[in-house]
C-alpha positions as CSV (number, residue, x, y, z in Angstrom):
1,X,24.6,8.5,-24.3
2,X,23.0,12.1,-24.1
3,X,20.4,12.7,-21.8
4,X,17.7,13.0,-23.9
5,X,18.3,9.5,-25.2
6,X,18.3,8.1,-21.5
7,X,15.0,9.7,-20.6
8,X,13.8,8.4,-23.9
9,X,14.7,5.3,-22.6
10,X,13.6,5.3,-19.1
11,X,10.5,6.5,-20.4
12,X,10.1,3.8,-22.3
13,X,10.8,1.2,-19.6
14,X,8.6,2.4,-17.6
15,X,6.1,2.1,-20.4
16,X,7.0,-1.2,-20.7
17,X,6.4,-2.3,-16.7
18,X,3.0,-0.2,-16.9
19,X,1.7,-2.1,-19.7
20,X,2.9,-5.5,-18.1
21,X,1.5,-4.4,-14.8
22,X,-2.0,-5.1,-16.6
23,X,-1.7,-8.8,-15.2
24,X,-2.4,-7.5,-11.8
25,X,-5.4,-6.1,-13.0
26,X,-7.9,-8.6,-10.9
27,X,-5.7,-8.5,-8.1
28,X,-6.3,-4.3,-8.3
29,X,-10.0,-4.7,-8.4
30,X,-10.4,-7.2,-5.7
31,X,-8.6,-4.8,-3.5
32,X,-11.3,-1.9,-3.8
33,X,-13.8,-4.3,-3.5
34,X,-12.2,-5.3,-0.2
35,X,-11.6,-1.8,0.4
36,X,-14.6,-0.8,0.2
37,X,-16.4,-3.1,1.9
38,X,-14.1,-2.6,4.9
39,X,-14.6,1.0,5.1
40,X,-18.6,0.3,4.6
41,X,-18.8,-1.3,7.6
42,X,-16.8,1.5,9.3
43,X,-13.7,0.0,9.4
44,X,-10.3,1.8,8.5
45,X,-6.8,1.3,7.0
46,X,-3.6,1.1,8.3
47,X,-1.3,2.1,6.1
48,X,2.9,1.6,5.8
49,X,6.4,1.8,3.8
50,X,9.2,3.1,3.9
51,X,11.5,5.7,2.2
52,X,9.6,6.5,-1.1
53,X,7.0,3.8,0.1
54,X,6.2,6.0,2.8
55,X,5.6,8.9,0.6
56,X,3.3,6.3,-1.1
57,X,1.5,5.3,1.8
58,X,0.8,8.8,3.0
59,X,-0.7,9.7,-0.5
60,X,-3.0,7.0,-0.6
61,X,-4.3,8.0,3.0
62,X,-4.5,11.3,1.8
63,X,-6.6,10.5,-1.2
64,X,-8.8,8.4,1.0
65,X,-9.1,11.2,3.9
66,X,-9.9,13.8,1.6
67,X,-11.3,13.0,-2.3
68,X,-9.8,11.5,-5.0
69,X,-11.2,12.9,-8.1
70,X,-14.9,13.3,-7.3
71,X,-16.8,15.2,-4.1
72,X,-17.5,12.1,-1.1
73,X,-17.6,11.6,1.7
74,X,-14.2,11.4,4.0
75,X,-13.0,7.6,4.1
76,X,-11.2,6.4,7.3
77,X,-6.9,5.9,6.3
78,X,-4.6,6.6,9.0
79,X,-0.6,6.6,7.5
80,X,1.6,5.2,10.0
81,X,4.6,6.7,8.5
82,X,3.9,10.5,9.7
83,X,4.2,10.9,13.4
84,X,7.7,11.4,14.5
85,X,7.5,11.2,18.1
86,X,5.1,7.9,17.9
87,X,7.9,6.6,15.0
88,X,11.4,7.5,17.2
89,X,10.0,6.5,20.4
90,X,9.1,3.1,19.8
91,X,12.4,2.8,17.5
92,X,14.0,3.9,20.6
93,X,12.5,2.0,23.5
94,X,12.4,-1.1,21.5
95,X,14.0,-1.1,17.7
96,X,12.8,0.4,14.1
97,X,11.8,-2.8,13.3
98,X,8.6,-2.6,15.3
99,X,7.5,1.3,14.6
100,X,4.5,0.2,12.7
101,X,3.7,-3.4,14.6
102,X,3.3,-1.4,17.7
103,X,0.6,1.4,15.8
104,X,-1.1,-1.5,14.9
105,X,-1.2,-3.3,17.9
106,X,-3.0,0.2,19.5
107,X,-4.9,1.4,16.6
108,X,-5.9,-2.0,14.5
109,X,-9.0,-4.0,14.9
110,X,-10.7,-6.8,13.8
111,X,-11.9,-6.0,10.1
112,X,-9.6,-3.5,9.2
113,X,-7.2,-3.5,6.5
114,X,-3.4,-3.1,6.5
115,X,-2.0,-1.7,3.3
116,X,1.8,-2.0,3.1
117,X,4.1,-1.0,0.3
118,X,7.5,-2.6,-0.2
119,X,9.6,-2.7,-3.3
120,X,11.6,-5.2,-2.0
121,X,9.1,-7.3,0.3
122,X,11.9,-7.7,2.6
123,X,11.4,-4.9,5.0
124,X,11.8,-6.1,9.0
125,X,8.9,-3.3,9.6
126,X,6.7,-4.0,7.2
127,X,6.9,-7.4,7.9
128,X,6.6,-7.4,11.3
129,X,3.3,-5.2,10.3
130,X,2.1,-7.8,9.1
131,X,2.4,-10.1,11.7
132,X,0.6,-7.7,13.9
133,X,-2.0,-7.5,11.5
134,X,-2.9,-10.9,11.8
135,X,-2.7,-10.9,15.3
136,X,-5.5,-8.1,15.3
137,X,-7.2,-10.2,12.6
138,X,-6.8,-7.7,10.0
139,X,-6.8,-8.5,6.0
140,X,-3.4,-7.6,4.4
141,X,-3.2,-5.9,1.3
142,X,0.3,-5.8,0.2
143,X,1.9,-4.0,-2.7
144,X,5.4,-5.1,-3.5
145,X,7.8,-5.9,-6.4
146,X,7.9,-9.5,-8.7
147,X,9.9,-11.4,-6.0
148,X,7.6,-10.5,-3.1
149,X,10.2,-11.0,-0.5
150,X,9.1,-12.2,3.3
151,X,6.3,-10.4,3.0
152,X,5.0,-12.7,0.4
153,X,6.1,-15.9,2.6
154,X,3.5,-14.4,5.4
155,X,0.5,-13.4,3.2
156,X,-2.4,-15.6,4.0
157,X,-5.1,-16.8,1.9
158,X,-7.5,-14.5,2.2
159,X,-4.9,-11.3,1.7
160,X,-3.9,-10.1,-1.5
161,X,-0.5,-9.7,-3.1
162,X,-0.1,-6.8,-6.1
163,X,3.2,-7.5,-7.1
164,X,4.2,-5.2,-10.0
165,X,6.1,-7.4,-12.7
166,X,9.6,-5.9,-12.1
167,X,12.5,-5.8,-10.1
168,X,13.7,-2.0,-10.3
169,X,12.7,0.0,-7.1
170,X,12.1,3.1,-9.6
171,X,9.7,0.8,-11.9
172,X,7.9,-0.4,-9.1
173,X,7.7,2.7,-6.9
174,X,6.1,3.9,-10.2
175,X,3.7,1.6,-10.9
176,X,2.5,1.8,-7.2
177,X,1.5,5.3,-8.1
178,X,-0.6,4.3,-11.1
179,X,-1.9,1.5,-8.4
180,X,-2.8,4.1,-5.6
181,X,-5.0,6.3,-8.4
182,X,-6.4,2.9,-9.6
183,X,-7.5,1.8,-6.1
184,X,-9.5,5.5,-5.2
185,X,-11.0,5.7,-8.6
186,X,-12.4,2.3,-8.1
187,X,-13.2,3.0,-4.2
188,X,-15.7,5.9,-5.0
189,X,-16.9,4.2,-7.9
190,X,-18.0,1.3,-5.7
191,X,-19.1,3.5,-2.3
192,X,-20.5,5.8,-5.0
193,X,-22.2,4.1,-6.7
194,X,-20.8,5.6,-10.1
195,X,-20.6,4.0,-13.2
């Protein structure tokens, strides 16, 4: 196969997992409700991955710190994936699997949100996040792949699951993007006001 057939094709598959990925639609859109109302009532999120979910989790704090696509206000997000000496200390002193447990522990209250992004659901970290989470009696959003993993075994009834309709890192990783944009557009539209 030449290359330009492959990319064809990869093009098209992700395509394909975008288009499906419109049965998590009302999932999407009660997650910027929730989003919003947390961050009404001056709450913040706490946001986590690893690897490429990290770079995920960093751009969606980013979007919400600064602006998305319109001029608002600044919107409380704190990445837990970006300090290194608060990441290798606590994966030092205790192991990697609690870097973001102990963040939340210290930075989490009642009413906030924790966002996590897994392909694979089965990350110790994240789900250990989440157990934190709900310690702090926080909400969980959680963004993962079709199984769901652990982290879909822990989810409680009043968190919400966005699991992209695949089982391909790449699709899902990409999907997430289209998710992140879809979130912040939906965000200021609520805070906004905007039609």
């Amino acid at each position: 196969m030449d290359l330009t057939e492959h990319i064809t094709e990869t093009l098209y598959a992700s395509a394909q997992v975008a288009i499906a990925a419109v049965s998590v639609a009302p999932q999407i859109a009660e997650a910027a409700q929730l989003i919003s109302d947390c961050l009404l009532a001056e709450g913040k999120l706490l946001i986590c991955g690893n690897g490429g979910s990290a770079s995920d989790a960093q751009h969606f704090a980013a979007e919400m710190v600064n602006r998305f696509e319109v001029e608002r206000p600044a919107l409380a997000a704190i990445a837990l994936t970006t300090d290194g000496a608060i990441l290798t200390s606590i994966a030092n002193d205790y192991d990697f699997d609690r870097v973001f447990a102990k963040q939340i522990m210290a930075l989490g209250r009642a009413g906030d949100i924790l966002v996590t992004f897994s392909t694979s659901g089965n990350s110790r970290n994240v789900v250990e996040s989440i157990v934190a989470a709900h310690d702090r009696e926080m909400r969980v959003i959680a963004l993962g792949g079709q199984q769901g993993g652990l982290v879909a075994e822990l989810l409680q009834q009043d968190d919400i699951r966005i699991a992209v309709p695949s089982e391909r890192t790449a699709r899902i990783q990409e999907i997430h993007g289209i998710i992140i944009h879809c979130l912040c557009e939906n965000v200021d539209r609520i805070i906004l006001g905007v039609e």
